[in-house]
C-alpha positions as CSV (number, residue, x, y, z in Angstrom):
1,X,5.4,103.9,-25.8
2,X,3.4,103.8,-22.9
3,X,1.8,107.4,-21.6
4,X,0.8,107.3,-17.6
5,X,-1.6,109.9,-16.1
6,X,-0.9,110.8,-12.4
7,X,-4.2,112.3,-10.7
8,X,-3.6,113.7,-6.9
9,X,-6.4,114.9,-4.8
10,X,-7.5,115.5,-0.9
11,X,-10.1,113.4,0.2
12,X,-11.9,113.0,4.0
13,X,-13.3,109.4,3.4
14,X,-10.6,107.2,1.5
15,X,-13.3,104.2,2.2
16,X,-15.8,105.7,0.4
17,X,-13.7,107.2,-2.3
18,X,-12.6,103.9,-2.8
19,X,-15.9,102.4,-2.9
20,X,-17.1,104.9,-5.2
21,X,-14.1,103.9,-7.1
22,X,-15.1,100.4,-6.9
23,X,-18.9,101.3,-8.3
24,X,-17.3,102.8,-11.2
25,X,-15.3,100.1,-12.2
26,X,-17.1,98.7,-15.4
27,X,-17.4,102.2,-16.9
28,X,-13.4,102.7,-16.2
29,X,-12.6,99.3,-17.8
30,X,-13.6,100.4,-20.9
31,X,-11.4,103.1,-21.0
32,X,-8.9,101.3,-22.6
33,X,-5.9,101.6,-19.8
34,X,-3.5,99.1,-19.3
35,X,-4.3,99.7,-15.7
36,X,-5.6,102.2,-12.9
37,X,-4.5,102.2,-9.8
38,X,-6.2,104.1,-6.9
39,X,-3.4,104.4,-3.5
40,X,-4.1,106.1,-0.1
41,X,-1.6,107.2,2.8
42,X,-3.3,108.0,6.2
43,X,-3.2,111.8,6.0
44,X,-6.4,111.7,3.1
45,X,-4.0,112.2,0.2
46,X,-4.8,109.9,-2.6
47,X,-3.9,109.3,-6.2
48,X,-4.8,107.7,-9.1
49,X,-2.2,106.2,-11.7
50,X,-3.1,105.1,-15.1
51,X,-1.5,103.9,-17.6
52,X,-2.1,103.7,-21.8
53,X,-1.2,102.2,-24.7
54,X,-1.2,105.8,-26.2
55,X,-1.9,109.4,-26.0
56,X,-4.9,108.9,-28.2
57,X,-6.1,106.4,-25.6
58,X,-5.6,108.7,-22.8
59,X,-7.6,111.6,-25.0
60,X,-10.5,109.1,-25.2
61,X,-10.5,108.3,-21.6
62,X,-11.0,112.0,-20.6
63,X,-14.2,112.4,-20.6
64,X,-15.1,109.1,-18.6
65,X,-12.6,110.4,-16.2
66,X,-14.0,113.9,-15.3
67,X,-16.9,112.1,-15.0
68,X,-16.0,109.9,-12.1
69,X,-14.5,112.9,-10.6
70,X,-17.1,114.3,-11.0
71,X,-19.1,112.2,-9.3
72,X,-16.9,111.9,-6.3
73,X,-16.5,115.3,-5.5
74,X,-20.2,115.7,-5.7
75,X,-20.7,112.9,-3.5
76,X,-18.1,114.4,-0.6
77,X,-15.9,111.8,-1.0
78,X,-13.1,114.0,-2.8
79,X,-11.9,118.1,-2.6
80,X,-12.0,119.0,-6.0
81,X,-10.1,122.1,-5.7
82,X,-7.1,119.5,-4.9
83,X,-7.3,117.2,-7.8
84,X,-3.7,117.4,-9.7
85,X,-3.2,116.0,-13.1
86,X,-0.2,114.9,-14.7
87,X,0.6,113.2,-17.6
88,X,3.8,112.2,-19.2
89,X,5.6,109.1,-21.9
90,X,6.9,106.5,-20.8
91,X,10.6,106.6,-21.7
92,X,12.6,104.0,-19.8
93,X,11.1,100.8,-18.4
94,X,13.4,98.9,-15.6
């Protein structure tokens, strides 16, 4: 089965987290996710949801991950004392 991971975070620019988002994009597509998913409301909460074949996938993906994170919080776009992960298997799909 599936395995999603859920990353929360704080940002004050959800334009130009997106767009650093955006700049990332062929380096996340290799990942190997089924998808990513970055959503905004308007009080500069954000999240990103991924999902993965496999943990193994997921494990792979890590390091690309950080990286982007990375890159965002040094950029300003994202508090990086915020960032929440969670991960967890898919057992039911509706």
């Amino acid at each position: 089965m599936a395995i999603y991971r859920i990353t929360r975070f704080k940002t004050s620019d959800a334009e130009k987290t997106a767009a650093l988002a955006e700049a990332a994009r062929a380096e996340v597509s290799q990942m190997g996710a089924d998808f990513i998913d970055v959503a905004f409301d308007e009080e500069g909460n954000g999240a990103v949801v991924a999902r993965y074949p496999d943990v193994a996938t997921m494990e792979n993906a890590t390091a690309t991950a950080q990286k982007v994170f990375g890159q965002m919080v040094a950029d300003g776009a994202m508090d990086g004392a915020s960032i929440q992960i969670w991960s967890g298997d898919v057992k039911v799909s509706l």
